[in-house]
DOVOZA-828329 format. One record per residue: residue in three letters; x, y, z of N, C-alpha, C, O in turn. Coordinates in steps of 0.2 Angstrom, whole numbers, plus 5000, padded with zeros to 4 digits. Example, Ala and Ser with C-alpha at 12.3 -4.5 7.8 and 13.67 -1.06 7.14 Angstrom:
ALA506649725039506249785039506649845039507149835042 SER506449895035506849955036506450005039506750065040 
***
This chain:
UNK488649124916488549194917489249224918489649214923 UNK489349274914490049324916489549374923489049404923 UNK490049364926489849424931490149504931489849554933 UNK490849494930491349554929491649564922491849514918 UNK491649624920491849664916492649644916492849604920 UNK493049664910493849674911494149724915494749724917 UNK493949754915494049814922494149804927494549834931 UNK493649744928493849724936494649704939494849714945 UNK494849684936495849674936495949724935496149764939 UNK495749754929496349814926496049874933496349924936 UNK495649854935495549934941496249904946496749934947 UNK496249844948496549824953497249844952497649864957 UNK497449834945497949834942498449904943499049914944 UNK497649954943497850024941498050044946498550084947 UNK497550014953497750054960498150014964498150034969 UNK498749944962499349934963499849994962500350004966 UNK499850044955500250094956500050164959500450214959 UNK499350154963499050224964498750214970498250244972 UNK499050164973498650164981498650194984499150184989 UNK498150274983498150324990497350344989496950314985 UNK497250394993496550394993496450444986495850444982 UNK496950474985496550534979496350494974495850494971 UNK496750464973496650404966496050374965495650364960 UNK495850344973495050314974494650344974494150314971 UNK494650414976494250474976493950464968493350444966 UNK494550484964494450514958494050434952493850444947 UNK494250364956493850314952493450284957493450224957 UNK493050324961492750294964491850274961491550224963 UNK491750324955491250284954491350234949490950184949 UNK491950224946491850164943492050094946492050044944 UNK492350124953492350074958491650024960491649964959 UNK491050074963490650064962490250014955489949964957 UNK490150034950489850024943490449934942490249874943 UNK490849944942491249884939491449824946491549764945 UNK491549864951491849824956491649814962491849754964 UNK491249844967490749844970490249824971490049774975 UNK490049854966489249804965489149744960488549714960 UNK489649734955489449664953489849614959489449564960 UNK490349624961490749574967489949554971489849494972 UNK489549624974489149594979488249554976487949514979 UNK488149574970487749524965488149454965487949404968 UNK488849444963489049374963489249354972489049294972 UNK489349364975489249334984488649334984488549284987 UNK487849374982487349354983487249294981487349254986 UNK487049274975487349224970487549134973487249084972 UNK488249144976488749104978488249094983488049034984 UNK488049144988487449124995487049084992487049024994 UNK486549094987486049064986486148984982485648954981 UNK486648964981486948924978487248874984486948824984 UNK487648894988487848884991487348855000487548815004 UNK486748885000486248865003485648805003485348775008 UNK485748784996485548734991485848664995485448614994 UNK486448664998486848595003486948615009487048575013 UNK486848675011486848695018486648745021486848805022 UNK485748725022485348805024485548845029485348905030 UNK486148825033486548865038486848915034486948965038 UNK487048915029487348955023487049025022487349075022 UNK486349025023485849075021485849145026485549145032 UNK486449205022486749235025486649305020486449305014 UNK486649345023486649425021487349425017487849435020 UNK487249425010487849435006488249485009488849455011 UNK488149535010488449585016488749595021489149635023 UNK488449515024488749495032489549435029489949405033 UNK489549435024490149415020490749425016491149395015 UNK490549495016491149515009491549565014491249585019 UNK492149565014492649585017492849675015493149695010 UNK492649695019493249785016493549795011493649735009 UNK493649855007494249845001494949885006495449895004 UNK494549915012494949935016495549915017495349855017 UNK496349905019496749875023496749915031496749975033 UNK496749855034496949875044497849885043498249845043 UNK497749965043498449955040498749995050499350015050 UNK498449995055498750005061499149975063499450005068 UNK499449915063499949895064500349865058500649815060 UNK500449885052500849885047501349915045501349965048 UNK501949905042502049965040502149955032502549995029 UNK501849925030501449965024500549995024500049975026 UNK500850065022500250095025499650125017499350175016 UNK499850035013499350085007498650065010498650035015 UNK498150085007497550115012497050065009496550045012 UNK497350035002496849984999496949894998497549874996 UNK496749854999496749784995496749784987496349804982 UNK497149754986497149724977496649674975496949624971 UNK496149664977495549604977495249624981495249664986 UNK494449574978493949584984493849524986493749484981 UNK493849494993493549444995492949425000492649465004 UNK492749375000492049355003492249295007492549255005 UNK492049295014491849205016491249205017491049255021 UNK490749175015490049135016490149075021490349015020 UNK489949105026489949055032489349065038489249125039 UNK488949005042488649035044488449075050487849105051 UNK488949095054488749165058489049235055489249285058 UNK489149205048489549275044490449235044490649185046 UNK490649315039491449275038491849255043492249215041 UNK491849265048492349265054492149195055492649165058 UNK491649155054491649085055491649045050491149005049 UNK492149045047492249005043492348915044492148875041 UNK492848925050492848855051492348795053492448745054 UNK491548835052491048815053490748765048490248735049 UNK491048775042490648765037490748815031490348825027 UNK491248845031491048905025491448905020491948865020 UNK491448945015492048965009492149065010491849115011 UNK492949045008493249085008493649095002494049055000 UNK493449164996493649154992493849234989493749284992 UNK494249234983494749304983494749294976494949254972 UNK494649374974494749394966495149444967495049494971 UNK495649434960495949504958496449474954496649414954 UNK496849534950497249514945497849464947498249444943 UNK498049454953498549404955498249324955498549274952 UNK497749324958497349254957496649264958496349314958 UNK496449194958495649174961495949144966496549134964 UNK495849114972495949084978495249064980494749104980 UNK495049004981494648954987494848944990495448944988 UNK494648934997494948905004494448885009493848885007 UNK494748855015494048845020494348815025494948795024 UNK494048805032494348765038494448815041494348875040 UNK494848785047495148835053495548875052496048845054 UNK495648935050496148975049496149025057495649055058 UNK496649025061496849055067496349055071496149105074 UNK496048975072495448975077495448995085495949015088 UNK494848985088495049015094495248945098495148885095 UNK495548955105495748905109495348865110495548805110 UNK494648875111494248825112494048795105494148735105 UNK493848815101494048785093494648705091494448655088 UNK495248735093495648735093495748665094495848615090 UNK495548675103495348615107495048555104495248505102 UNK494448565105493948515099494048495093493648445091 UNK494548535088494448505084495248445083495348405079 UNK495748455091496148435088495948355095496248295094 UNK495548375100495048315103494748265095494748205094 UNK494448295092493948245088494548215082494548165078 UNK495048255082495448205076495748155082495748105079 UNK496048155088496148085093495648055093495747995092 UNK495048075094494448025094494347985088494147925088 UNK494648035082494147985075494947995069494848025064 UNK495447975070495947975066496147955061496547965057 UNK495547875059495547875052494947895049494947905043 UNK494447915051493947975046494348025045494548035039 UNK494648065051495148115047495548115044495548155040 UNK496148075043496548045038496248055032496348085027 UNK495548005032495347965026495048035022494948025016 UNK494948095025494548175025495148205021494948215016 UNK495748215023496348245019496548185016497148175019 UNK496548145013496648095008496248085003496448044998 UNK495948105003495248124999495448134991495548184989 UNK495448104989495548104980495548154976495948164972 UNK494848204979494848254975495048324980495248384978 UNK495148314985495248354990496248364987496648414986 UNK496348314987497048334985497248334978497848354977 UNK496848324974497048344968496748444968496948484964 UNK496648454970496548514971496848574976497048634974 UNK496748554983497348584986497948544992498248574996 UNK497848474989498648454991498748444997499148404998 UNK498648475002498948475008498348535014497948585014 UNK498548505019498148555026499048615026499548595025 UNK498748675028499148725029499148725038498848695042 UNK499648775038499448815045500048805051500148745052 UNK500448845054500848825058500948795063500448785066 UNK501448765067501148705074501548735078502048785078 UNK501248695083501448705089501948635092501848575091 UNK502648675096502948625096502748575103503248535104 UNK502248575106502148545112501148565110500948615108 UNK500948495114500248515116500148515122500448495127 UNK499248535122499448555130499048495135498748515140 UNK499048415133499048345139499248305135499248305129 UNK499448265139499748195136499248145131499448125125 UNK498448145133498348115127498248165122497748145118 UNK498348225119498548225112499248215110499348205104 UNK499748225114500348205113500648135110501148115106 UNK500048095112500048005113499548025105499847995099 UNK499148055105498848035096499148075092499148065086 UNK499648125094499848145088500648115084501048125078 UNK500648085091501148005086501047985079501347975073 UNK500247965081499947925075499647985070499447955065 UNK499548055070498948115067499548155068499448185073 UNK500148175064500548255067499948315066499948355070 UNK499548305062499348355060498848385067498648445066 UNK498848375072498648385077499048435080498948475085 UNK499748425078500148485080499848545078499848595082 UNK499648565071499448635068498948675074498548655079 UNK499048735072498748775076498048795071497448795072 UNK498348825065497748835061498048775054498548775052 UNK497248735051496948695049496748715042496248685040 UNK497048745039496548775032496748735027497148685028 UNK496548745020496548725016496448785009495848805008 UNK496848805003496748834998496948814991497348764991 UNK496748834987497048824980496948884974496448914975 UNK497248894970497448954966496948944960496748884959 UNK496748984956496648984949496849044946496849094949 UNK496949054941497349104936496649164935496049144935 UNK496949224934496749274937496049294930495549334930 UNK496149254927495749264919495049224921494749214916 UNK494949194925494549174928494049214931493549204934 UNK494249244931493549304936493349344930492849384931 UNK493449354922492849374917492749314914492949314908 UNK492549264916492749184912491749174915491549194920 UNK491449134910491049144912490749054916490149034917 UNK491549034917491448994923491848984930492148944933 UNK491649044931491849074937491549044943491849024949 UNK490749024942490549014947490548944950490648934955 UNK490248894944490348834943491048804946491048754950 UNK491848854944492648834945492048844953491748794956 UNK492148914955492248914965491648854968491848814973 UNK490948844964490748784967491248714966491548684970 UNK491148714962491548624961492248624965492448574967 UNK492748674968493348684971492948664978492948614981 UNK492448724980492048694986491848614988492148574992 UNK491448604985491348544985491748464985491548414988 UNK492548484982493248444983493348444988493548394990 UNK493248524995493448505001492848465005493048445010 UNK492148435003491948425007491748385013491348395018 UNK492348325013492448275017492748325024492448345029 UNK493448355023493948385027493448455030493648485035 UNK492848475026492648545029492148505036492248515041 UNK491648455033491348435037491548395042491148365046 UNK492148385043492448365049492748415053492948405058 UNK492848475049493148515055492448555058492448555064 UNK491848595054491448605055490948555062490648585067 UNK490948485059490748465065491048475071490748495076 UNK491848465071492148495078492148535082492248515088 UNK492148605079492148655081491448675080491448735083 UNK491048665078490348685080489948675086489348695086 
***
């Protein structure tokens, strides 16, 4: 099933050179008609799809999809819009991704999949880097994962040059990865994929590659 029109880029494309509001104003209904509401048919879609392996999944398409808004108060670029629309399906909504969800992003630059810890909280943080001391070759064998890195290659995220006791210090001899503060994981696909009418198929099966590595960070921090 195609979900988006060719528009869906070329809009993005158009308000790279016109990101102000009059511009929005003035393509606001076909924001709506091309961009809006097919984006939120396909996040429907993806939930119900997505539900099928994890009834925890079974979420308000709406309690998913992210602003086209930018938080531009502490910016200082102050254009007022996003060049893409993105979603995480996760179960207490996007903000908990690290639970178990997907995080995913269209628009004429890429498609992006992702998932994991991205800037968890301390207590998160905590447990998830207790459960890779407790269990370091399930985790290992989790980001070693065959399909997992044929597709996105490596855990992201930046570390911390000290932890905070001795025994994570003593596992993260053998686990550096226990240093990262944020845990994530993403991969690209070329932007012609979003009127491709294996759009959805591509984001499930990308999903599914992380599934060892999600289900252990999920366990942990859940």
């Amino acid at each position: 099933m195609i979900y988006f029109s060719p528009d869906f880029n070329e809009f993005f494309k158009e308000l790279a050179a016109n990101n102000h509001k009059d511009w929005f104003d003035q393509n606001r209904d076909r924001y709506h008609k091309n961009i809006k509401e097919p984006f939120e048919a396909f996040v429907s879609d993806v939930v119900d799809e997505l539900k099928k392996d994890d009834p925890r999944l079974n979420i308000h398409p709406k309690s998913a999809i992210f602003r086209i808004n930018r938080d531009i108060r502490f910016s200082k670029d102050k254009s007022p819009y996003k060049l893409h629309r993105s979603a995480a399906v996760a179960p207490d909504g996007k903000k908990s991704i690290a639970k178990g969800g997907i995080y995913f992003e269209l628009g004429p630059g890429r498609v992006m999949v992702g998932g994991g810890a991205f800037q968890p909280s301390k207590e998160e943080l905590q447990s998830l880097r207790e459960a890779i001391a407790a269990n370091p070759k399930k985790f290992r064998k989790a980001v070693e994962d065959e399909q997992f890195l044929k597709l996105f290659e490596e855990i992201h995220g930046d570390e911390n040059k000290r932890l905070p006791n001795k025994e994570l210090t003593a596992a993260a001899r053998k686990e550096p990865l226990i240093y990262k503060k944020s845990m994530y994981y993403f991969c690209e696909s070329s932007p012609e994929l979003v009127t491709s009418d294996k759009l959805m198929r591509t984001i499930l099966e990308q999903h599914n590659a992380a599934k060892p590595i999600r289900r252990f960070i999920a366990k942990a921090v859940d």
